[in-house]
N, C-alpha and C positions, 0 to 999 in steps of 0.2 A: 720604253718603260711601261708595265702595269699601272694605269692610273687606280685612286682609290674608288672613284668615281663607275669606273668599269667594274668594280667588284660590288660595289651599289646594287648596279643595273641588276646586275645577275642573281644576286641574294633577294632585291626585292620582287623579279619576276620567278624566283623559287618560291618565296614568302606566297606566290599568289597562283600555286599549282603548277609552273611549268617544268615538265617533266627533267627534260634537258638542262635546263640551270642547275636545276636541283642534284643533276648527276655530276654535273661541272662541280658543283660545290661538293660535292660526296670528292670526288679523285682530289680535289685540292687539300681537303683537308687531312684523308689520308698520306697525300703525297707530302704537306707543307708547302705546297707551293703558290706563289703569293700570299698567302694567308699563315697564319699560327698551324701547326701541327696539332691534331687532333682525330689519333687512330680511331679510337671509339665510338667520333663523332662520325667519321667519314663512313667505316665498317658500318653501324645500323644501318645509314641514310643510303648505302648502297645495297645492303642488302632490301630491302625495303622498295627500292626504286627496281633489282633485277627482279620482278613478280612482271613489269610490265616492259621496261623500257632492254633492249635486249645488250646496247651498250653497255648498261651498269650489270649486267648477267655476268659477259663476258668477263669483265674487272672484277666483279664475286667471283669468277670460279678461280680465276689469277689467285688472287686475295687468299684464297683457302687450298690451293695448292703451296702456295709459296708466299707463306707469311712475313717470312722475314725481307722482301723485295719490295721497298715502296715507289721506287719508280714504274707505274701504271702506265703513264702518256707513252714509257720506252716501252715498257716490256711483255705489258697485256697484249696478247693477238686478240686480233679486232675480227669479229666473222662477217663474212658477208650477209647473212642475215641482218647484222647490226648495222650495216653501212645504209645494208636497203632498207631499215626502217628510219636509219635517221634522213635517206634522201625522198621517201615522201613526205616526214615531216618539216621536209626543206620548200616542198613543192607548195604545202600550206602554209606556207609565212614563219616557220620558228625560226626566228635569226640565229638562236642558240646553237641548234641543231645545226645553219646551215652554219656556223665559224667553226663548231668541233669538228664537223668532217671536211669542212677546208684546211684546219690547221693540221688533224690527221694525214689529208691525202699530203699536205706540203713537204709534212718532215719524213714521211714513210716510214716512222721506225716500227710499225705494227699494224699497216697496211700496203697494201700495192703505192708507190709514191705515185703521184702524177698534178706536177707543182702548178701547170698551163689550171686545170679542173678548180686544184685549191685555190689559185689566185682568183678566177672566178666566183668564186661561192665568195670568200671572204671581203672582195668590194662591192657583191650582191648587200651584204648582212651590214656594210659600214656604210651605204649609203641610203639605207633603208634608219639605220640611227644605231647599230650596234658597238657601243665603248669596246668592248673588247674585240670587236674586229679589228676598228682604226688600230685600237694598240700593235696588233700582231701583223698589219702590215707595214706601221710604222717600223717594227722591230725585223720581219723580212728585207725592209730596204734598206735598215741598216746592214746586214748582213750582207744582200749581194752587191754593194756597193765598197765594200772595204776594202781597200786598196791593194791591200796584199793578204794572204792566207799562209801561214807555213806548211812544208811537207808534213808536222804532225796532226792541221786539223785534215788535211785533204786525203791524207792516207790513214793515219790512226783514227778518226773520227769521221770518216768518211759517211754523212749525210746524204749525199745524194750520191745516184748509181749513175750517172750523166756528165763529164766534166770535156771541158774546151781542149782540143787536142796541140794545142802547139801554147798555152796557157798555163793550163792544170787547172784555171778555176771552175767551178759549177757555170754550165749555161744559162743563162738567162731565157725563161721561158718569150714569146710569143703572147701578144697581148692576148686577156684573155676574154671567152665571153662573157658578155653582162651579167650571164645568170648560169645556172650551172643546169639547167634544162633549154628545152627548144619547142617550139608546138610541132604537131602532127595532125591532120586531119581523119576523124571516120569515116567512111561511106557515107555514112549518113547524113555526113556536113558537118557534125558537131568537132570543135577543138578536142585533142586531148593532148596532157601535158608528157612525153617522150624523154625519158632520161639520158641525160648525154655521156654518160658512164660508157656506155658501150663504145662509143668511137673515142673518147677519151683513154680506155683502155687503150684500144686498138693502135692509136696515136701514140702512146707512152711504150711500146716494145720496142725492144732492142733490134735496131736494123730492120729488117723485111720492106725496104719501100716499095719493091714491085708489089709485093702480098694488099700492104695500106692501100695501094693507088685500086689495084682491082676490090677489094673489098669494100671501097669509098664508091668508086663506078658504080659496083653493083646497089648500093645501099641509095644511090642517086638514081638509077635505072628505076627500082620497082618504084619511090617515093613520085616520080614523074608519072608514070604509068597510071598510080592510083589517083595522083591529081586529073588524069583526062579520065578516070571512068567518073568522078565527081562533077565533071562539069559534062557528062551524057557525051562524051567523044569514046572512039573505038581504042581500049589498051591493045598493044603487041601483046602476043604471047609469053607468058614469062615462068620459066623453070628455076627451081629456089635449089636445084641439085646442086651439088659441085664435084668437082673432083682435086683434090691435092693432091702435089705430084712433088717431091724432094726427098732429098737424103732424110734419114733418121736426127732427128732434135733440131731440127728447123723451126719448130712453134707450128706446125698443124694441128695438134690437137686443142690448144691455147687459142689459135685464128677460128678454130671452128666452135669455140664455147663461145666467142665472142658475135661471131656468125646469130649464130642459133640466139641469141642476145637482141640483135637488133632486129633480125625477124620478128621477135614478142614487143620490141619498140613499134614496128610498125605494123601490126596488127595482124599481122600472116599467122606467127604461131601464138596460143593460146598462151600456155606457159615455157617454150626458149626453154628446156634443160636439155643437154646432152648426154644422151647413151652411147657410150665408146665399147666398143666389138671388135671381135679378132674371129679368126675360123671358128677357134674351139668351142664361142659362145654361140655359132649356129648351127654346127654339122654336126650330129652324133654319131655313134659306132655302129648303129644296129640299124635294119630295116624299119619306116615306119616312125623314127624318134624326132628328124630332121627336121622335118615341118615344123612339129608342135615347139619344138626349140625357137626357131625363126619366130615363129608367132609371139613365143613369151618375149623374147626381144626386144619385137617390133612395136609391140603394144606396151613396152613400157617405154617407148620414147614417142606416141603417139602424142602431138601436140607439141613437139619437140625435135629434137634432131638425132639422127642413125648415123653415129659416125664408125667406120668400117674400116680401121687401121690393116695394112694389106691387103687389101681386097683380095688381090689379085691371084693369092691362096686358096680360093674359095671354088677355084680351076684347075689348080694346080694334081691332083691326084688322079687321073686318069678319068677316061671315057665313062667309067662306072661308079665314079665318085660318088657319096652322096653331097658332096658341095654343089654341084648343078641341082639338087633337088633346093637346096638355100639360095639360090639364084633364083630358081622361078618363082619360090614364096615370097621372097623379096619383090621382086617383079608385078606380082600380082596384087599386094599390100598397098604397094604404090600407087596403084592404080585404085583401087576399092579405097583407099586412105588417103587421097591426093590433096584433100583440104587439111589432116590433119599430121603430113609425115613429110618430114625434108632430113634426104638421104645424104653424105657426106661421103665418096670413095677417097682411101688415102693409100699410099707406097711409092715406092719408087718409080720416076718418071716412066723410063721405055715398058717395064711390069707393068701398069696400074694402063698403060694406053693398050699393048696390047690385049690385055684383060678385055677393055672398055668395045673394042674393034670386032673381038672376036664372038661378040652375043649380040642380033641384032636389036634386044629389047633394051640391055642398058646403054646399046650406041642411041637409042632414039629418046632416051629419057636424060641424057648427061650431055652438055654441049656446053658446059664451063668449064673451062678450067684452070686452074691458079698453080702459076709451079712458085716452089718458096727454093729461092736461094739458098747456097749455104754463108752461113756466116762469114766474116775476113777476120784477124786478128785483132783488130783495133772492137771491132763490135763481139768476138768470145770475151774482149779482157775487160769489154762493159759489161756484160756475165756476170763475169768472176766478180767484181764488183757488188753486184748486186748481189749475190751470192754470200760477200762477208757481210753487207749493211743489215742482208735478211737473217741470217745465221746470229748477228750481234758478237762478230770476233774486228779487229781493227790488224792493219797490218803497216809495217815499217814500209820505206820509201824503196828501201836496198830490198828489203825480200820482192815488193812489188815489182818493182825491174828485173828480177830474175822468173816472175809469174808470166812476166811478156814475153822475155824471150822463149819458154819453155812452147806457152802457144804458137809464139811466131812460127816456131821451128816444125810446130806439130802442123800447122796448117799449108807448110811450104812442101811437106813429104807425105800428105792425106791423102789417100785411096778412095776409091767411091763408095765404102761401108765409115766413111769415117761420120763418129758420132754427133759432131757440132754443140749442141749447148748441154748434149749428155755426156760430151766428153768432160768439159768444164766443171759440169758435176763432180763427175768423177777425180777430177786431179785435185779438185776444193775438198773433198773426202780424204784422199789421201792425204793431203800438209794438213788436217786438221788431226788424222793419225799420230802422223810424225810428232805433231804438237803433244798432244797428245802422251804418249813415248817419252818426249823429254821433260816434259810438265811429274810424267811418274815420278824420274828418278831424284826431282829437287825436293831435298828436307822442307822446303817453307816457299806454298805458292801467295802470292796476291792475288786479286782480283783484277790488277794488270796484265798479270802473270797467264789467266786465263782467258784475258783477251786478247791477246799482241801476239801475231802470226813474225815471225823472226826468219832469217837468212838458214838459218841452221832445222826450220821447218820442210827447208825448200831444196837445199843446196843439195840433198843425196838424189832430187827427184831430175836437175837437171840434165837437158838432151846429149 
């Protein structure tokens, strides 16, 4: 239960400039929750608060696109901007700050979930003295301790994309850490404070454990390395290249934004964003164009990360391609930009090796490599899952069970083009069609109506 006490806290650290409270109290009020309902109140004090705080931005653009939706905590998409500003001001002591993106990351209904991260932050912020942390992890362990759950909250109401496989309840995360960051050291000796978002992500994805284990390895590798140039001992040589190697919608593109992430955690790249390429964005038609193409590219992921989805295309057009001319500019960027470019090759395993084999400059610059599995059924129908939580549709126990077997079947007769979590996509599209279709033809829908995926969304699509 919300104490009064907790709304104290919070109104009187609003009363005395803190940003954060003041936007907690802006969505409660709009929302009504725990407190009186007061549109008007809430409307100013969030408009007013988005000039600075980017949280309350996101909730004003909500607010003015779709006025008549007061559920904010459900339905406002939260940006990653917002997240990164409220986790530096998590990193400077605002408890505020660090409970709304604990309790954000817990529930997932308008961010990435990831409940191990939130439980962290939230006994960060309730041991430091925050009321309203204790309340919302009192009211979490009410929740994962209830004894039993029915098929309508676990399937219609489905909170979390994660559930116990011979059970059906949500898992229980893994205790969590103390604080929801970690130290890192600079060259120069000095701390600095490392956010733990990026391997928290990397943690929270569906399946890939060989992916986790080598991406964790490597993320231990370089962090050892730069501890012995700190204490004046010789580092190994260390290449920050990679190479992915998997079927199509395995998470390489997602593994390597996460990549390029912890790099900028630990101090290699400047600012970690990802520039995703295919042939088209390197090779041009005409003599002469190829280079200067590669160049624009490469220099916009300078301080970041080149990820090169197929590579292995960039070969593929004969002796007199201009793709070899994209090869050597790449080649040579690498080298002249080696402090500030880290290269990502992606495609299909035997494609992307022989690619790698057949040039002796990218065999001597690439000597990692991470192959991603393909998914099994039990981890697309965690997918899918995730799929309705983030979409905001809830579906029946009986359609669910006919969603399983459709994947099981797909994944027992899959060829080596088969899509894996773009398939999932894709069949989550289609029954939201069907829905769709039969939602037309009814005189009078609810608001039930438009969320509950049904037997008869699903039944024409089975194998």
């Amino acid at each position: 239960m919300f104490r009064q006490e907790s709304l104290n806290q919070i109104w009187q650290a609003g009363k005395q400039g803190d940003p954060f409270a003041l936007t907690v109290m802006a969505q409660w009020c709009y929302e009504g929750k725990h407190i009186k309902r007061n549109v008007t109140m809430g409307m100013e004090l969030m408009q007013q608060l988005a000039q600075n705080i980017i949280w309350a931005a996101d909730m004003w653009q909500f607010i003015c696109r779709t006025p008549d939706d007061p559920l904010l905590s459900e339905h406002a998409p939260i940006s990653g901007q917002a997240t990164q500003q409220m986790g530096q001001a998590l990193q400077n002591g605002n408890v505020f700050a660090m409970t709304a993106l604990g309790e954000l990351y817990y529930w997932g209904y308008t961010v990435p979930q990831n409940r191990q991260v939130a439980l962290g932050y939230l006994q960060a912020a309730s041991d430091i003295g925050c009321l309203w942390a204790q309340d919302l992890l009192n009211e979490i362990r009410q929740y994962e301790q209830s004894p039993t759950e029915s098929f309508d909250r676990i399937f219609r109401n489905d909170t979390d994309s994660r559930h116990d496989a011979k059970t059906g309840h949500p898992e229980k995360p893994a205790s969590p850490p103390p604080t929801g960051h970690s130290e890192q050291t600079n060259t120069d000796g000095t701390v600095r404070q490392t956010s733990s978002d990026t391997i928290a992500e990397l943690s929270g994805l569906i399946g890939l454990k060989r992916v986790k284990e080598e991406i964790t390895s490597l993320r231990n590798f370089v962090t050892i390395q730069q501890q012995r140039m700190q204490q004046g001992l010789r580092p190994m040589s260390v290449s920050y290249h990679c190479v992915f190697s998997g079927s199509p919608g395995t998470g390489k593109t997602t593994v390597a934004r996460i990549v390029a992430g912890i790099y900028r955690d630990l101090g290699i790249l400047k600012k970690g964003h990802l520039v995703e390429v295919q042939r088209s964005d390197l090779v041009a038609e005409y003599v002469g164009q190829t280079a200067p193409k590669t160049n624009a590219k490469i220099d916009e992921a300078l301080d970041g990360v080149l990820f090169i989805d197929e590579a292995y295309t960039l070969s593929s057009g004969g002796e007199y391609d201009f793709g070899f001319e994209a090869i050597n500019t790449l080649l040579k960027r690498m080298e002249d930009d080696r402090d500030r470019l880290v290269v990502i090759l992606a495609g299909y395993s035997d494609e992307i090796s022989q690619f790698i084999n057949s040039n002796p400059g990218l065999e001597s610059r690439f000597n990692r490599y991470i192959h991603f599995d393909d998914y099994t059924a039990d981890e697309l129908l965690d997918i899918f899952k995730f799929n309705l939580r983030k979409a905001q549709y809830k579906i029946t126990k009986e359609a669910f069970d006919m969603v399983g077997v459709i994947i099981a079947d797909k994944v027992a007769h899959k060829d080596s083009r088969f899509g894996n979590a773009r398939y999932v996509r894709n069949l989550f599209e289609r029954i939201i069609q069907k829905q769709s279709d039969r939602l037309a033809a009814m005189p009078n829908v609810s608001r039930d109506d438009l969320l509950i995926i049904t037997t008869d969304d699903i039944s024409q699509l089975q194998p």
